[in-house]
GUKOLRO-11012 format. One line per field, with one value per residue (C-alpha): residue in three letters; x, y, z. Coordinates in steps of 0.02 Angstrom, whole numbers. Layout:
# GUKOLRO-11012
aa <- (ALA	...)
X <- (X	...)
Y <- (Y	...)
Z <- (Z	...)
//
This chain:
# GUKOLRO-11012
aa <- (UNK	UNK	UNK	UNK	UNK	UNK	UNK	UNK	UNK	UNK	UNK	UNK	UNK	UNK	UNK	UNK	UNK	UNK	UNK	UNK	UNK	UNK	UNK	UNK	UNK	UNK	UNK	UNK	UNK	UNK	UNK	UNK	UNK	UNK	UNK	UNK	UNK	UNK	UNK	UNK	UNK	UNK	UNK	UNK	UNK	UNK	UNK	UNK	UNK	UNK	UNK	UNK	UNK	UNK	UNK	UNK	UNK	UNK	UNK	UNK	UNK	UNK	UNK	UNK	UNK	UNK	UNK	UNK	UNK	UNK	UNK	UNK	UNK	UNK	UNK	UNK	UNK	UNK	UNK	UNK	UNK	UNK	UNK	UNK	UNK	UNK	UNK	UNK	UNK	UNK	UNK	UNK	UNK	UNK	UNK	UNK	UNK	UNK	UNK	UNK	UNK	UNK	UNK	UNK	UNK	UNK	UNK	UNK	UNK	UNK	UNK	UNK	UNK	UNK	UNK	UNK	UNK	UNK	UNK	UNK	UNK	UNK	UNK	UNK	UNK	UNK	UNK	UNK	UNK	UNK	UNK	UNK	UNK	UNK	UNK	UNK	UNK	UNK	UNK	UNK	UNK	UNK	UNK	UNK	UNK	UNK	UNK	UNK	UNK	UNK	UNK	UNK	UNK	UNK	UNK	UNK	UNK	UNK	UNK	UNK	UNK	UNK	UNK	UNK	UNK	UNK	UNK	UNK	UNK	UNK	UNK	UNK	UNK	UNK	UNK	UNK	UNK	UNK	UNK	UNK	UNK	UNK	UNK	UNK	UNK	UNK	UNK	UNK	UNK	UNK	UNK	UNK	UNK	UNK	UNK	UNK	UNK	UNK	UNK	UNK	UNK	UNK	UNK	UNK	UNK	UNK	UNK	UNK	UNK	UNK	UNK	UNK	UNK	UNK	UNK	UNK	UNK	UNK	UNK	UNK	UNK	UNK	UNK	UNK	UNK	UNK	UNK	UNK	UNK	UNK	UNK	UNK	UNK	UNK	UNK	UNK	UNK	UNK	UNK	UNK	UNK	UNK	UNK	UNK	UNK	UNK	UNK	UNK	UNK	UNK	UNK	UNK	UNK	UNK	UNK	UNK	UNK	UNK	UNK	UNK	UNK	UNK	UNK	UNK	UNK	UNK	UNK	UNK	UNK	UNK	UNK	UNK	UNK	UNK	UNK	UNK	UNK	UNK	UNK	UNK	UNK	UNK	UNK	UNK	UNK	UNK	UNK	UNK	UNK	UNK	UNK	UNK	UNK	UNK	UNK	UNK	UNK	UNK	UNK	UNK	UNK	UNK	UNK	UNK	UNK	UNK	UNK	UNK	UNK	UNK	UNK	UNK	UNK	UNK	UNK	UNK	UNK	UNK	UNK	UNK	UNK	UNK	UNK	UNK	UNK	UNK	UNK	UNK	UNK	UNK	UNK	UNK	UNK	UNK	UNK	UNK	UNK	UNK	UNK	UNK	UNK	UNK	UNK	UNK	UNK	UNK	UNK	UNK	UNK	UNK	UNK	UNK	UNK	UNK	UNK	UNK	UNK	UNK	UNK	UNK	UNK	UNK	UNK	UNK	UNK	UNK	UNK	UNK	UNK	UNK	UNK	UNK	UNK	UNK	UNK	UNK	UNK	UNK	UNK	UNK	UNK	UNK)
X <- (5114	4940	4767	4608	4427	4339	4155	4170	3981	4070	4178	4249	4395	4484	4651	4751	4918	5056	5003	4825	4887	4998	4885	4767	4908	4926	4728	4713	4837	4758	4898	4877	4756	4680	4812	4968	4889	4849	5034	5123	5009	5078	5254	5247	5143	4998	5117	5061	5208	5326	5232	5195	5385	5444	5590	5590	5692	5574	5417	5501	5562	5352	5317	5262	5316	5459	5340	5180	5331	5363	5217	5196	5344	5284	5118	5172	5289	5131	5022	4966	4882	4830	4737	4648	4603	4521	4445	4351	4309	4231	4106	4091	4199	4285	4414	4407	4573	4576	4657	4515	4404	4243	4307	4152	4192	4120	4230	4373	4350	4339	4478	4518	4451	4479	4607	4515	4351	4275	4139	4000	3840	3839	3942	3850	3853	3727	3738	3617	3641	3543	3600	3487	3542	3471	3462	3477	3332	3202	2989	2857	2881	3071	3022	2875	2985	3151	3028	2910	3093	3182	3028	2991	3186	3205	3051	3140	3300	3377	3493	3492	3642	3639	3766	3675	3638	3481	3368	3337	3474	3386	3202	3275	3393	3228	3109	3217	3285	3099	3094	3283	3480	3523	3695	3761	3922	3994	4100	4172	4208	4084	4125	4004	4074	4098	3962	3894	3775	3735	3523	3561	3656	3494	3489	3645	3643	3457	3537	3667	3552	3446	3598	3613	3781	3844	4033	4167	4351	4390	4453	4395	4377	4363	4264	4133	4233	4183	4329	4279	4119	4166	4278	4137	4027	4152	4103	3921	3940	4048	3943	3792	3742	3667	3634	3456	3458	3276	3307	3457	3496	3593	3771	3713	3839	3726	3788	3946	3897	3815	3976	4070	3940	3965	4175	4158	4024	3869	3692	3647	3444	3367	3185	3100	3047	2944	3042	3006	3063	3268	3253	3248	3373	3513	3419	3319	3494	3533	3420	3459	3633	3565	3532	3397	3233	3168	2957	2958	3054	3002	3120	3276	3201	3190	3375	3453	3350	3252	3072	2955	2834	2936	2926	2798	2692	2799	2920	2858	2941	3069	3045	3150	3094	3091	2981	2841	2860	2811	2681	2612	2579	2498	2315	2301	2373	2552	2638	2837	2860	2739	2803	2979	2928	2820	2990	3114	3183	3277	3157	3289	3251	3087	3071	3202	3077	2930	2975	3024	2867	2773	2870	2828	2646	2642	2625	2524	2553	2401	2500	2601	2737	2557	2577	2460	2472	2374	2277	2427	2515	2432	2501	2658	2631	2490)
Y <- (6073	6109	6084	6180	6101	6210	6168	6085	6052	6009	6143	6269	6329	6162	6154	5992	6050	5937	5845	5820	5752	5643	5587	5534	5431	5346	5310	5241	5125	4954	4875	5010	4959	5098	5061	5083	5240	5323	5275	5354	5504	5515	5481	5632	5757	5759	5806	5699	5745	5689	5544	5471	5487	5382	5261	5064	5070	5199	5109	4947	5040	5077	4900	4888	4718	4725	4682	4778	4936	4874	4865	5037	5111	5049	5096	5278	5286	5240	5332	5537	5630	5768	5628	5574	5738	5781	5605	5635	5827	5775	5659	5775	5643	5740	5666	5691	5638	5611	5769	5862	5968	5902	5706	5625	5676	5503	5381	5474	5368	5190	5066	5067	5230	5248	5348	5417	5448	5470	5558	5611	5714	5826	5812	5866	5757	5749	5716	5566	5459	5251	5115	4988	4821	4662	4510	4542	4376	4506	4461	4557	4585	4634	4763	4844	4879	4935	5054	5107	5129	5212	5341	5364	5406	5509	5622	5621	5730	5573	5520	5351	5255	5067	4976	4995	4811	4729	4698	4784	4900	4967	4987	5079	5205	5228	5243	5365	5454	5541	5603	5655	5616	5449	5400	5242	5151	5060	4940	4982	5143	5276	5319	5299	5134	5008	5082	4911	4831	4893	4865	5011	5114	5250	5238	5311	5438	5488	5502	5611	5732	5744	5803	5637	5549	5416	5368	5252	5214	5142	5241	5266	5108	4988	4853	4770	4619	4483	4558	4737	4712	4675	4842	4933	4871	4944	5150	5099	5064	5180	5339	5292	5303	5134	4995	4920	4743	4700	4547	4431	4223	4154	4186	4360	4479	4609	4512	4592	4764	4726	4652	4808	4911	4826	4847	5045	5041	5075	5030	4858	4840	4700	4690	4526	4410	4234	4071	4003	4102	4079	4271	4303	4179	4300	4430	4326	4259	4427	4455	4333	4398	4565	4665	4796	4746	4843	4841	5039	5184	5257	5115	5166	5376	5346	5277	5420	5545	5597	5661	5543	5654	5746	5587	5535	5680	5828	5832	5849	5731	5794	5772	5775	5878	5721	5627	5799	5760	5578	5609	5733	5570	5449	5552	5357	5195	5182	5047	5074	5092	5218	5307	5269	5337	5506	5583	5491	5413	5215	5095	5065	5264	5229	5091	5167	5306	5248	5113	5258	5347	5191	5170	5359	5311	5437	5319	5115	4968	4897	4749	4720	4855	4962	5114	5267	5415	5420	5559	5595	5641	5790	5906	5899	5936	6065)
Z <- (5106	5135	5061	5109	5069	4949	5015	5191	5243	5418	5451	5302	5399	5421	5327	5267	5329	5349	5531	5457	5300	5388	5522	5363	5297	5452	5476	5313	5340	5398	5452	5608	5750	5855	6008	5882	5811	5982	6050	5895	5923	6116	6065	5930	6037	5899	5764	5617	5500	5609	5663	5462	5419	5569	5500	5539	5700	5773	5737	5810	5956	5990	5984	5794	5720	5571	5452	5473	5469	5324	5261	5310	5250	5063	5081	5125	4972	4875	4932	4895	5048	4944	4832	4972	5054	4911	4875	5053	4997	4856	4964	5109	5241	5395	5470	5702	5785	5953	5961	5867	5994	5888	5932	6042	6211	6265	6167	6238	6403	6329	6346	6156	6100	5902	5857	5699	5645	5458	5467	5355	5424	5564	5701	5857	5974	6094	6275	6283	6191	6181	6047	5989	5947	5866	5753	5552	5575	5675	5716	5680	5880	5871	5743	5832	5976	5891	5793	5943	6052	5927	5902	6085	6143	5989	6016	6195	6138	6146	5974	5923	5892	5793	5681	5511	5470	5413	5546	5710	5656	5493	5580	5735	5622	5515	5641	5743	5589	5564	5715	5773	5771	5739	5709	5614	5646	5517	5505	5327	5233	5233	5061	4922	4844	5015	5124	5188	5181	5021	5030	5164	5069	5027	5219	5254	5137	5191	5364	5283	5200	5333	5455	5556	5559	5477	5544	5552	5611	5417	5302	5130	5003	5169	5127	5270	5331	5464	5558	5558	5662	5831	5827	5757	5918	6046	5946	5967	6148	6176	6100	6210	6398	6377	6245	6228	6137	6047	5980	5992	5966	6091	5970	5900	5867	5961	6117	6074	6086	6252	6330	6280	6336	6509	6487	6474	6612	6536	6566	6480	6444	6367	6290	6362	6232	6228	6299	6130	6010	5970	5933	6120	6178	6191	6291	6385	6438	6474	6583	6677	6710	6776	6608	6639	6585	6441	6415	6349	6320	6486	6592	6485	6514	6682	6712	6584	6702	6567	6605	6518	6477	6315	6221	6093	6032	6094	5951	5768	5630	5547	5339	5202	5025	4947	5089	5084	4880	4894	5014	4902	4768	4896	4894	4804	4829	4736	4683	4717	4557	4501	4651	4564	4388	4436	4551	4459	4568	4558	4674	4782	4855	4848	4952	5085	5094	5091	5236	5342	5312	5365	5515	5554	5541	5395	5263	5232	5156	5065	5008	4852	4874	4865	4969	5016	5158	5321	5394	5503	5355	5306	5468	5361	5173	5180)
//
């Protein structure tokens, strides 16, 4: 049994056959962690047929409990590859194995690397790679720095890594996303319906159409559970030569990401903040415990051996049709949505854009959801 994609942005010679299809079963089975799914690869030698139609003594046999085989064995009675090979066609998702020569060479040597990957963008992976970290709660400071940080290492060659919440996360994909390759890690489905959180979700697919990467080890219809997040933090780490944290309380989750960081042996920087602010609790304490100080992108350049000099200026921003159109409208001040009525477009869009044009320095607020371009702006619509 086989299935070929009919328009595979990703890769139009990939074919569903039988080990893909039943690798897929197995991914999108949640009862599976990332260490079950990786040992059941090794015991079947990559062959996913073989591996999905395992009976309940086998499983047991490689340490899977009686009842999540159960479980299993139900679910894969219930469920139709073919369905959801072409439920991830129809939304442009790839699915990387482990065994897949496009997998991230650099999560391959984490403790836990993820067995699967959904995938929607481009996968190129670049060699250098930073994350950037924070609180959802972020200053005015924390988001001048994840946006002037995110702007500098991406005009650097460098691609930009973050987790996709609000917060540090959203201004540093943004920021970055203008510029270069950013890549967002999620820790639900990347599918239309549960990409979370959902003020993001004209984010993510901004990333998408612009050819950055939006990823994650859930399959389709996975909603954004407490649970999920820490697991997600381990792929953010684990895709970057270091992880910068802007912003973080003293119990952020971001703290997270910077302890795995340190388990696969990465570089750990931390942006100083003030002693008074409970933003800057969590990397202040970092410090503290030997976290590189972060005060520009030039410190984390410096330590990825990256010549300074190719950052801001040297790279020209990278613009979407859409962005060039809604630049094109701001010759006046705009209120979102005018903006929203002349390119028909829902305000949600609107605002997702014109935040990133702002953070570019392409586009001002005058207050009031009241937007108009800058002088920079016209080197990129003519």
């Amino acid at each position: 049994m086989s299935y070929q994609y009919t328009d595979d942005p990703v890769n139009p010679t990939t074919l569903w056959d039988a080990d893909r299809l039943g690798f897929l079963v197995l991914a999108s089975f949640e009862g599976f962690g990332s260490r079950t799914l990786n040992k059941l690869n090794v015991f079947f030698r990559t062959e996913g047929n073989r591996a999905v139609r395992a009976g309940m003594e086998q499983l047991i046999s490689l340490g899977v409990t009686q009842k999540a085989a159960e479980k299993f064995l139900s679910f894969r009675e219930e469920t139709d590859a073919l369905n959801l090979a072409r439920d991830m066609d129809a939304e442009g998702i790839a699915l990387l194995t482990i065994n897949d020569a496009s997998y991230p060479p650099q999560l391959k040597h984490i403790p836990d690397p993820p067995f699967a990957l959904f995938i929607r963008g481009n996968p190129e992976w670049r060699e250098k790679n930073v994350a950037i970290v924070g609180t959802r709660r972020m200053t005015s400071y924390g988001r001048h720095v994840a946006a002037s940080l995110a702007r500098d290492l991406a005009c650097a060659g460098v691609g930009i890594v973050s987790g996709l919440a609000l917060g540090v996360d959203t201004v540093a994909l943004e920021s970055a996303n203008a510029y270069g390759s950013t890549i967002a890690v999620l820790g639900s489905g990347v599918d239309d319906t549960t990409i979370y959180p959902r003020a993001n979700f004209h984010l993510a697919k901004s990333m998408i159409e612009s050819g950055s990467i939006v990823m994650s080890e859930f399959p389709l219809r996975t909603l954004g559970l407490k649970h999920h997040f820490p697991l997600r933090n381990r792929i953010i780490s684990g895709l970057c030569q270091a992880t910068v944290v802007v912003e973080a309380a003293e119990g952020s989750g971001s703290l997270i990401t910077a302890n795995s960081a340190l388990d696969q042996n990465r570089d750990v920087f931390s942006v100083p903040g003030p002693i008074t602010s409970p933003q800057s609790q969590g990397t202040n304490k970092l410090l503290k415990m030997g976290a590189i100080p972060c005060t520009s992108a030039a410190d984390i350049l410096e330590q990825l051996s990256l010549p300074a000099a190719e950052a801001l200026g040297r790279h020209p921003i990278k613009l979407t049709e859409r962005q060039i159109a809604l630049l094109r409208i701001l010759d006046i001040p705009l209120h979102v949505d005018d903006i929203s009525r002349q390119l028909k477009l829902d305000t949600g869009s609107v605002s997702a854009e014109v935040m990133a044009l702002e953070l570019a320095g392409l586009a001002s607020s005058t207050g009031g959801k009241i937007y108009v371009r800058t002088p920079a702006s016209l080197l990129y619509i003519g």
